[in-house]
C-alpha positions in Angstrom: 0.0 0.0 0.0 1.3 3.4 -1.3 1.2 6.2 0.9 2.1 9.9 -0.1 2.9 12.9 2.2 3.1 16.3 1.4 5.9 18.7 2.5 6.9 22.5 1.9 3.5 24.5 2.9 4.0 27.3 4.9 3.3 30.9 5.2 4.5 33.3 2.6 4.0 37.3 1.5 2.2 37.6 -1.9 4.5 37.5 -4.6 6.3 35.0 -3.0 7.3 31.1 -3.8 6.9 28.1 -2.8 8.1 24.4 -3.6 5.6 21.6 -2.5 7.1 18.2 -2.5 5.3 14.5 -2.2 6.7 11.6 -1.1 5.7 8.2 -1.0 5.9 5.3 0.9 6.3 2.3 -1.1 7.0 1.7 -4.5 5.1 3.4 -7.6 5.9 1.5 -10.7 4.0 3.0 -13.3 1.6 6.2 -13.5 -0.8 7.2 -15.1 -0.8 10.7 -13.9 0.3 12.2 -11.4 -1.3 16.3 -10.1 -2.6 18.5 -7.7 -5.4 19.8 -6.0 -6.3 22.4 -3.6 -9.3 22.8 -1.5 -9.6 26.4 0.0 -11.9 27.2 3.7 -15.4 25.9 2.4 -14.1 25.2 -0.9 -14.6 22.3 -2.7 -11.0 20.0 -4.1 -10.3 21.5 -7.2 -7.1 20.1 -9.9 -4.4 22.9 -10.1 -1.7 21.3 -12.3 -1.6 17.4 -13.5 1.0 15.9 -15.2 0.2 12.8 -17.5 2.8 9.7 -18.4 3.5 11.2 -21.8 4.7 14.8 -19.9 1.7 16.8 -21.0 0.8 19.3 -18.7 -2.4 20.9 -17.5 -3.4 23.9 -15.5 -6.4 26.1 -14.7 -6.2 29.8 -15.7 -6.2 30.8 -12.3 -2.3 29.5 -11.7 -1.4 29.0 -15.4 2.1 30.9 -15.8 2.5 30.6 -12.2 2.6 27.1 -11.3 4.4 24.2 -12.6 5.0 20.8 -11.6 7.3 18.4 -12.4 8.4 15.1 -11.8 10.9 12.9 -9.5 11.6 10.2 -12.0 12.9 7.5 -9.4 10.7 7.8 -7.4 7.4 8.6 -9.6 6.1 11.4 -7.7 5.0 14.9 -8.1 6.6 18.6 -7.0 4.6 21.6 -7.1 6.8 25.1 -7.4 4.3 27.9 -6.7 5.5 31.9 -8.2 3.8 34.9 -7.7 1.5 33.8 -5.0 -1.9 35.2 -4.3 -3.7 35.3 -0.9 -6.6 33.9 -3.1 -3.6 30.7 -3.4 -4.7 30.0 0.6 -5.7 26.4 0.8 -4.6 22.7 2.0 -2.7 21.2 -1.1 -2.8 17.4 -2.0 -0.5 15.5 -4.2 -2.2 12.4 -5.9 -0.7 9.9 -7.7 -2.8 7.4 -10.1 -1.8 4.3 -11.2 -2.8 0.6 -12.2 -3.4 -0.5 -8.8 -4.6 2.6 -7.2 -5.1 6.0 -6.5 -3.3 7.4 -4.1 -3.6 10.9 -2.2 -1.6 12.5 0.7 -3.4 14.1 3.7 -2.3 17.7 2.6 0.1 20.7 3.5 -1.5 24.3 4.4 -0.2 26.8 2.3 -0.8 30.7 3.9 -0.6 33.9 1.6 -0.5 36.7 3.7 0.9 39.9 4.4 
């Protein structure tokens, strides 16, 4: 059984950065994709990047240009690096990872943007 844990929230000023790592427990042979979600104070879990086996790469319009994740290839699991943050960024970010014999999510790391 996979498990993933987040790492790398914190608080930061808008404008700043951030770097959210996932690691996992257990090995993770092959993906499927691999992305992240966010889920603000009474917000519901939305997708804010995803990153498929092929390296395609999707993001919302609200952290297009801002956002981008990448890849640990040994280990088959997903960073997050965060620019130009917005205090409208403020929410618990997940990793997930999906593969051929699950899908797999980490219990989330607060990220704060505040002056």
């Amino acid at each position: 059984q996979v498990q993933l844990v987040e790492s790398g929230g914190g608080l930061v000023q808008p404008g700043g950065s951030l770097r959210l790592s996932c690691a996992a427990s257990g090995n993770i042979d092959r993906v499927y994709f691999m992305a992240w979600y966010r889920q603000g104070p009474g917000k519901l879990r939305t997708e804010v990047a995803r990153l498929s086996s092929l390296g395609g790469t999707n993001y919302p319009d609200s952290v297009r240009g801002r956002f981008t994740i990448s890849r640990d290839n040994a280990k088959n699991t997903p960073y997050l690096q965060m620019n130009s943050l917005k205090p409208e960024d403020t929410a618990v970010y997940f990793c997930n990872v999906n593969t051929p014999t699950g899908n797999y999510w980490g219990q989330g790391t607060q990220v704060t943007v505040s002056s």
